[in-house]
C-alpha angles and dihedrals in degrees: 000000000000088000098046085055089052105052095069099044088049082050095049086048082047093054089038098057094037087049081058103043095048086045084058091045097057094035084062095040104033101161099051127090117215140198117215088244083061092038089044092054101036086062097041096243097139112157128090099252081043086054094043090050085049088057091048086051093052097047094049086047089058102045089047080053093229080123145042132216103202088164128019116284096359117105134189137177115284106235097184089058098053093118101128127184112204151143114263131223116201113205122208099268100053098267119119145196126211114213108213115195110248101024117097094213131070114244103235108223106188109229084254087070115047092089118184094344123127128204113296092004111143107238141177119238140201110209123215120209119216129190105243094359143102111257117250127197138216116221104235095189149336116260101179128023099214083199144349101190114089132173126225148107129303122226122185129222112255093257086044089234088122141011148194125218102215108220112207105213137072092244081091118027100191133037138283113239116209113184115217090265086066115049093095082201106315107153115199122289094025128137111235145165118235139180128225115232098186139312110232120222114272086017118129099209131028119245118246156165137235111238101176135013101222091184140236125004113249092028125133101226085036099046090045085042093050086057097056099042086054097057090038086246115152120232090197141034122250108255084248102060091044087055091052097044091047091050086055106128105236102174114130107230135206086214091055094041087057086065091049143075104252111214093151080127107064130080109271139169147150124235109209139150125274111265089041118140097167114062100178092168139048136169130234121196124183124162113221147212098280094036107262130121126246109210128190138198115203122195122187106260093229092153080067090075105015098071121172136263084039124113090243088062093041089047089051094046090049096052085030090179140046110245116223111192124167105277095023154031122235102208126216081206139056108256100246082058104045100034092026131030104019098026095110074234112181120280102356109113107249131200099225131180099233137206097195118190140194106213130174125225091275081051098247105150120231101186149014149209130175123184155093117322143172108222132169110213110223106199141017114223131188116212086245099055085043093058085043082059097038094053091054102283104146115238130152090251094045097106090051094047092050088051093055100035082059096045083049094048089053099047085054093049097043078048101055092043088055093057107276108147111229113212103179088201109173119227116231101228112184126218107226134206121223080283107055088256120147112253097159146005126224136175121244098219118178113228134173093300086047092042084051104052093041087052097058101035079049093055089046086059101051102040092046080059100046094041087059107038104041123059112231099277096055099269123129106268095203091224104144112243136164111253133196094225124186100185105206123274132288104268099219092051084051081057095054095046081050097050099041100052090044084069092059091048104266138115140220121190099218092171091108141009101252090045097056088054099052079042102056094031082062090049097050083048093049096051094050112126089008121112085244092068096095099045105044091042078054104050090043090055094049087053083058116100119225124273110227134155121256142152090234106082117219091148135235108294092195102054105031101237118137083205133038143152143163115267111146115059114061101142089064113024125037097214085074082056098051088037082055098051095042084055096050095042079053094053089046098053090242106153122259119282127257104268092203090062091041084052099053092053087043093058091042091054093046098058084042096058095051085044088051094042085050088056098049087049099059097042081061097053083044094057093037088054093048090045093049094053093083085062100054107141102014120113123244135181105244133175121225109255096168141023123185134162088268097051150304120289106221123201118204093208098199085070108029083239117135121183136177131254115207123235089222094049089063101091098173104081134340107279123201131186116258111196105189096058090038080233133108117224128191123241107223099043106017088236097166130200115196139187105269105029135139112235133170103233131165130221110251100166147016108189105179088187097068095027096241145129119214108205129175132202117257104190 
């Protein structure tokens, strides 16, 4: 019966993907009329049950009226019909794109034609056909506003009787006019955040309001403050949420330990780094009778206070992520809940939500348990103290470390042979004075301690997954869960990859899906040390889709799990809480819950967490322009880490900072973009500058206001 389920839903993904395709066909070739022989072979869909799937395609096409049939049998695009609702993506130079659901191609939209759209915005489009020419499109009207708060800084008239607040990024290409009314205070000069009211037809600039002074520009709180603002992140709770969370009731109860699993008895600890306040999970080892160890896996049991239908839940759905920028830390949770009452802190006793495993010594696991537990964590240790350990280093638990740190070592390994793709990306981490200033630049680098507490969290989260969404004889259970999904990788950027290494002499196999990983795991492992490393890790992990959450499970491409979702993290990100609360309704034989509703908070992490990511991005640029002030004008050795057809983006590796050299800046040849090679090559001598390579530049410039570093070449 399973089987029989299978085979539509695989047909309806088959007409998907070909409406798509043909879509695609027509939109780069608008003038033209096809029969489904020419579009069958044109996308290589030869066989008769390919062909029959083609017609299907066609039909549904027409009735939807995205194309015409002026003769039998012959279709073309339906001009009349190109009225196309999407989302638009302004680029740096004023140009956009508009992504319509269901096109594989972006719809180009030259910078003349956005109109009054904004990034993100969802618009509506006409598009214009042009023989031998890509179409273009012209934005109608603006559906959706994605946002109508913006930071930057205000600047008066002359005679101070209005204003504009500047934004510096491309999300809004033109300023922001506040009439006097409407200052509330802002002096000029002054970083604000501002709203926008409307923007009247024929009107340059849209009308708005300031809503918050955030203070002077170059300075660090305004400067953090400015970062969230702009991503409408708050910095503070409300007063009622911090009431509620502090007349929580944290007694541990004996009433509440009889319901629970007690493993207060055996040796437990968490492994964290070393400014770390929120310790949401902790492990337990114990060896039993028949030799084997019994491992657990212990996960603050934050759904235990945070109950829904409560502001405090409200408040953390909202924010549905910690936020970690550069000098703070942006809590989902109240304080007193996520350094206090739920943090698995030493010695305190902790309700926890537990995976618990039987392994043997090759780390095959022979039984399992997931539930509700009481633990009380007996040591703290940083990542640091546990590779001390690790690398021979006596301590009391070191019998215990070393056990795990081999069972760890074995489940990587077992991972990477079935297919999981292994970046060793570093982490820029930044020394700060008494006043948040830059005084130095590390590199955050995993090693063996790092490697042992991502394995088994790893191994909660998959076995929490499959526990809940496969019966006990393998089949799906139909039980709705959150899952953290990567969908594989797009097949023509694989292609590229392919084709493009094979230029520098070395090989992917892309045929099937395990073999592309072993393949590009042995290329990662084969560039290491060569001045190809950094382009060719780049350009893999552009290849790479998106992680995101969702109710609907594709699996998770990097790490080869067919199931996988996030456990073990509740203090900082709300899908653990939802992923807490699926599983004990599970273990409590409450009926499924309701996938439309899951769906809906998926989606909305998962947007949290891109909007979150974008802020701790910028604070980093922020901190590694700052730092980099003190440079302007010396001379470093850099490696090329992005090339568009504005400039090249240069890292200084020493210091994690990337900033941009201008195409213009470059005197000594015309330089264009060449896309293909990811270089750009200049027409009169065939100088080329590739991704990858190693160049001399010199700082020119450090603008903390746009977050960005100017450099020049200096060779």
């Amino acid at each position: 019966m399973a089987k029989k389920n299978k085979i539509p839903e695989k047909h309806r993904e088959k007409l998907r993907d070909l409406k798509r395709e043909i879509l695609a066909l027509f939109m780069k070739n608008p003038n033209k009329q096809y029969n489904y022989k020419q579009i069958s072979n044109t996308l290589n869909q030869r066989n008769p049950r390919q062909r029959e799937i083609i017609v299907q395609a066609l039909q549904k096409l027409t009735s939807e009226k995205q194309l015409l049939e002026p003769k039998t049998g012959k279709y073309q695009l339906n001009f009349q019909e190109q009225f196309l609702t999407g989302k638009i993506d302004v680029g740096q130079n004023g140009n956009a794109y508009v992504i319509v659901e269901g096109l594989v191609k972006d719809i180009f939209v030259p910078k003349s034609k956005t109109g009054r759209a904004l990034q993100n915005d969802i618009v509506k489009i006409v598009v214009h056909q042009y023989k031998n020419r890509r179409p273009e499109a012209e934005v109608i009207e603006v559906i959706e506003r994605y946002r109508t708060q913006f930071v930057g800084k205000f600047e008066y008239s002359p005679n101070k009787t209005f204003g504009f607040v500047v934004v510096n990024n491309n999300s809004i290409h033109t300023d922001i006019f506040i009439p006097k009314e409407r200052f509330k205070g802002a002096q000029n000069e002054q970083i604000v955040l501002a709203e926008i009211i409307d923007w009247r037809e024929g009107e340059d600039s849209p009308r708005g309001k300031i809503i918050e002074v955030l203070g002077e520009s170059g300075e660090n709180e305004t400067e953090i403050h400015a970062i969230l603002a702009a991503y409408g992140l708050p910095y503070r709770f409300p007063e009622e949420i911090e009431q509620e969370a502090a007349n929580i009731d944290t007694q541990i109860t004996e009433a509440e330990i009889a319901k629970r699993r007690d493993m207060r008895n055996i040796t437990t600890f968490t492994i964290d780094p070393t400014d770390a306040q929120d310790f949401d999970d902790a492990l337990s080892i114990q060896k039993l009778p028949n030799g084997n160890w019994e491992i657990g896996i212990h996960i603050a049991d934050v759904s235990h206070y945070v109950k829904p239908g409560t502001l405090l839940d409200e408040e953390a759905y909202s924010r549905a992520t910690s936020v970690y920028l550069v000098d703070r830390v942006v809590p989902m949770l109240p304080e007193i809940l996520s350094n206090n009452v739920c943090s698995l802190r030493p010695n305190e006793e902790k309700y926890t939500f537990s995976a618990v495993f039987e392994m043997d010594r090759y780390a095959n696991i022979k039984n399992s348990w997931f539930g509700r537990t009481v633990i009380n964590s007996d040591r703290r240790f940083t990542y640091e103290e546990a590779q001390q350990v690790i690398e021979g280093q006596s301590h009391e638990m070191e019998k215990e470390l070393c056990t795990l740190d081999k069972l760890a070592k074995i489940l990587r390994a077992h991972r990477l042979k079935n297919g999981a793709i292994s970046f060793d990306k570093y982490e820029v981490k930044f020394r700060l004075d008494e006043s948040k200033n830059p005084v130095g630049v590390y590199f955050k680098i995993s090693k063996e301690s790092n490697h042992l507490i991502e394995e088994f969290m790893l191994l909660a989260n998959k076995k929490v997954s499959e526990f809940v969404s496969l019966k006990k004889d393998g089949e799906p259970s139909g039980r709705t869960f959150i899952y953290r999904i990567h969908d594989d990788p797009d097949p023509s950027k694989l292609l590229s990859l392919k084709q493009f290494v094979n230029t520098l002499g070395y090989d992917i196999n892309i045929s099937n899906r395990k073999r592309t990983t072993q393949s590009l795991n042995k290329l990662l492992s084969e560039v290491k040390g060569k001045g190809e490393e950094n382009m060719i890790e780049t350009l893999a992990m552009r290849t790479m889709s998106k992680a995101k959450y969702s109710t609907e499970n594709v699996g998770h491409y990097g790490l080869a799990f067919d199931y996988y979702s996030h456990f073990t993290s509740p203090i900082r990100r709300y899908p653990d809480v939802i992923a807490h609360r699926l599983l004990q309704d599970f273990l409590d034989g409450k009926l499924s819950a309701n996938p439309a509703e899951i769906e809906e908070q998926a989606k909305h992490s998962s947007e949290r967490e891109r909007v979150a990511a974008d802020a701790e991005r910028d604070s980093i640029k922020y901190m590694q322009v700052k730092f980099m002030k003190q440079y302007v004008g010396e001379t470093f050795e850099g490696v090329i880490s992005g090339v568009t057809e504005w400039g090249i983006y240069v890292e200084i590796r020493n210091f994690g900072a990337e900033g941009l050299i201008r195409l213009r800046d470059i005197r000594d040849d015309d330089y264009r973009f060449d896309d293909k090679n990811y270089a750009i090559i200049g027409q009169r001598t065939g100088m080329q500058y590739q991704l990858g390579d190693t160049v001399q530049i010199k700082v020119t410039r450090a603008d903390l206001e746009r977050k960005q570093l100017d450099f020049e070449l200096t060779e």
